[in-house]
C-alpha angles and dihedrals in degrees: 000000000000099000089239101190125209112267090246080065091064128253116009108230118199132197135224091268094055088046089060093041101051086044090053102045084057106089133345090055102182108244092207138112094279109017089168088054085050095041092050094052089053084041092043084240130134103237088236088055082047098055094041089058090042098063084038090066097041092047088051090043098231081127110035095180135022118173138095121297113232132207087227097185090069088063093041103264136112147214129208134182112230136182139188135204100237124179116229114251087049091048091093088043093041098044095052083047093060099031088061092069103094087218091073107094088183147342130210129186114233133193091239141094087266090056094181137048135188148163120244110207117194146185090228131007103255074056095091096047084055094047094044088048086051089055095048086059089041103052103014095229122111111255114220119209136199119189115211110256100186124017118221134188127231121157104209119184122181121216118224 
């Protein structure tokens, strides 16, 4: 194993191992009985080596997700992106506010007027007015949203 440490540790290093595997968990993810058992034969791993760096990376937050991405709209549901406007010295407190609603996939701190962004994720679409409504009481600060109008697709990978 690499010795990841937790962030509050100080940098994460990873090792070779953890960079292929990163890489290889990034697209062509096998839909079988046992895809961690697939993806470590194509890695040379054992799936239970797989697992075990998996979670590594997720508890040291070098991954902070790992799961399928969903068109949500074809089951009903629906995803916005949202910002606030969210003065300095609140942005930790406020963060950890809005980061505690299960409906925000994820959250990302911007230089602009609207300092923080954020995309709201719902089982149906009046879902999101309710949820933003909901961080407005939470936090006290407005929530802007701003609905998707065309869908485009751009496959990104990251190479560790």
């Amino acid at each position: 194993m690499s010795g990841l440490r937790t962030p509050t540790d100080g940098p994460v290093a990873l090792d070779d191992i953890d960079r292929a595997l990163i890489n290889a968990l990034q697209g062509d993810f096998p839909l079988s009985r046992r895809p961690f058992a697939e993806v470590g034969v194509r890695q040379g791993l054992a799936e239970d080596e797989v697992l075990v760096r998996l979670q590594r990376l997720l508890d040291a937050r070098v991954l902070t997700r790992f799961g399928p991405m969903f068109q949500i709209e074809r089951i009903g549901g629906a995803f916005c992106l949202a910002a606030m406007s969210v003065p300095g010295d609140a942005f930790e407190d406020v963060t950890a506010q809005v980061n505690a609603f299960a409906e925000v996939a994820h959250n990302y701190r911007r230089e602009h007027a609207l300092n923080m962004w954020f995309v709201l994720a719902t089982e149906r679409p009046d879902g999101i007015a309710e949820c933003a409504r909901r961080i407005e009481s939470a936090t006290g600060l407005p929530v802007f949203l701003f609905p998707k109008e065309r869908e485009y697709f751009v496959e990104m990978k990251l190479e560790a």
